[in-house]
C-alpha positions in Angstrom: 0.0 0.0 0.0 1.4 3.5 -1.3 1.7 5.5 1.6 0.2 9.9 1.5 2.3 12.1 -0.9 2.0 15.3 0.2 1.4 17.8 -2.7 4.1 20.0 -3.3 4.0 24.1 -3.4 3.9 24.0 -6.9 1.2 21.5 -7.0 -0.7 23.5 -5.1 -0.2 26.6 -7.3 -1.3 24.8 -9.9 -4.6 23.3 -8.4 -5.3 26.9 -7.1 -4.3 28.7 -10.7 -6.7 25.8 -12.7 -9.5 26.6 -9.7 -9.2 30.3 -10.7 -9.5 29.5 -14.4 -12.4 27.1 -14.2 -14.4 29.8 -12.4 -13.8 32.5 -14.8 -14.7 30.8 -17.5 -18.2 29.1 -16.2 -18.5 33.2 -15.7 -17.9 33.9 -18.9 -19.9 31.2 -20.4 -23.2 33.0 -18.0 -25.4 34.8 -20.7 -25.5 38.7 -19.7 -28.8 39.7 -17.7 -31.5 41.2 -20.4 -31.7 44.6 -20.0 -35.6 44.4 -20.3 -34.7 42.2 -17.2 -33.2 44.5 -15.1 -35.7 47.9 -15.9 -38.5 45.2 -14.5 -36.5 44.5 -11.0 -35.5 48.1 -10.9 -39.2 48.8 -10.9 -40.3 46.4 -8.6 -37.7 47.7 -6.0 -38.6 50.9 -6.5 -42.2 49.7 -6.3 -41.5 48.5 -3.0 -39.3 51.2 -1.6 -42.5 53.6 -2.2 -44.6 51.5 -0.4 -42.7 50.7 2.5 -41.6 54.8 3.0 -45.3 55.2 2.8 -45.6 52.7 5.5 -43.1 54.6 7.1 -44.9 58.1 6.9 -48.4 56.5 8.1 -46.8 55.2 11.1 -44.7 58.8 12.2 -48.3 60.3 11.4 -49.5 58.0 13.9 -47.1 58.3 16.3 -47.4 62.5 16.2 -51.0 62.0 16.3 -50.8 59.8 19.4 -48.3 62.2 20.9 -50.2 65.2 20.5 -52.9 63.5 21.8 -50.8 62.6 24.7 -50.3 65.8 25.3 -53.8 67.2 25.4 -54.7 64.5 27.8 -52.1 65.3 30.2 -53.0 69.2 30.2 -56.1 68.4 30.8 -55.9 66.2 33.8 -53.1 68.7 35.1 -56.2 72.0 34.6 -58.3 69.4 36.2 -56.2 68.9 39.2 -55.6 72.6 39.6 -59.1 73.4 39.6 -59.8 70.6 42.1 -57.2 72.0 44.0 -58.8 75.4 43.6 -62.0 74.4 44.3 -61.2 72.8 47.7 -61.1 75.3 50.8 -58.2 75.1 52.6 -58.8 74.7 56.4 -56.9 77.6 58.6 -54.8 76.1 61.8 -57.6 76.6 64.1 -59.8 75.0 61.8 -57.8 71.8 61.5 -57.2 72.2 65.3 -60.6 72.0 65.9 -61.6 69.0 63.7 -59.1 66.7 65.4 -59.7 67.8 69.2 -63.4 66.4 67.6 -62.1 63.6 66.3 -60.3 62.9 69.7 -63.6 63.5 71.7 -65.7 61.5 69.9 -62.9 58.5 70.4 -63.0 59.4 74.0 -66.8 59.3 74.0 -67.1 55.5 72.6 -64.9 53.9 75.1 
């Protein structure tokens, strides 16, 4: 039984150099693309381009929409809170005073 031979550098350059040439010349050998063929994916990337930056637009518009909407929302619960907080009377010391020496009476009263 023969035993491995490993392939000399020059073998190997000349594997490499007949690799190289076989694949230019199955390149060569490709028919060029019709031109007919390329206008038609041309137009059907631009096709798609247009729709997706309309997709694009629609969902910003959304997106401002929602914020501004946002926005509103949040002024108006923040005029709603300052007219609540408007609206409520504030109780002076002796006023607050006086409710809790009740509240402590009528604690004092159930026992």
């Amino acid at each position: 039984m023969a035993s491995y031979k490993a392939p000399a550098f020059q073998d190997r350059l000349a594997s490499a150099t007949a690799a190289k040439q076989k694949a230019l010349a199955q390149l060569r050998a490709k028919p060029p693309i019709d031109e007919a063929v390329l206008a038609e994916r041309r137009q059907k990337a631009e096709a798609r381009a247009a729709k997706l930056e309309a997709r694009q637009a629609d969902k910003r518009a959304a997106k401002e929409e929602a914020a501004k909407l946002a926005a509103a929302r949040a002024e108006a619960t923040q005029a709603s809170a300052a007219e609540a907080a408007n609206t409520r009377p504030s109780m002076t010391e002796a006023e607050r005073k006086a409710a809790r020496d009740a509240r402590y009476a009528a604690r004092k009263a159930r026992k």
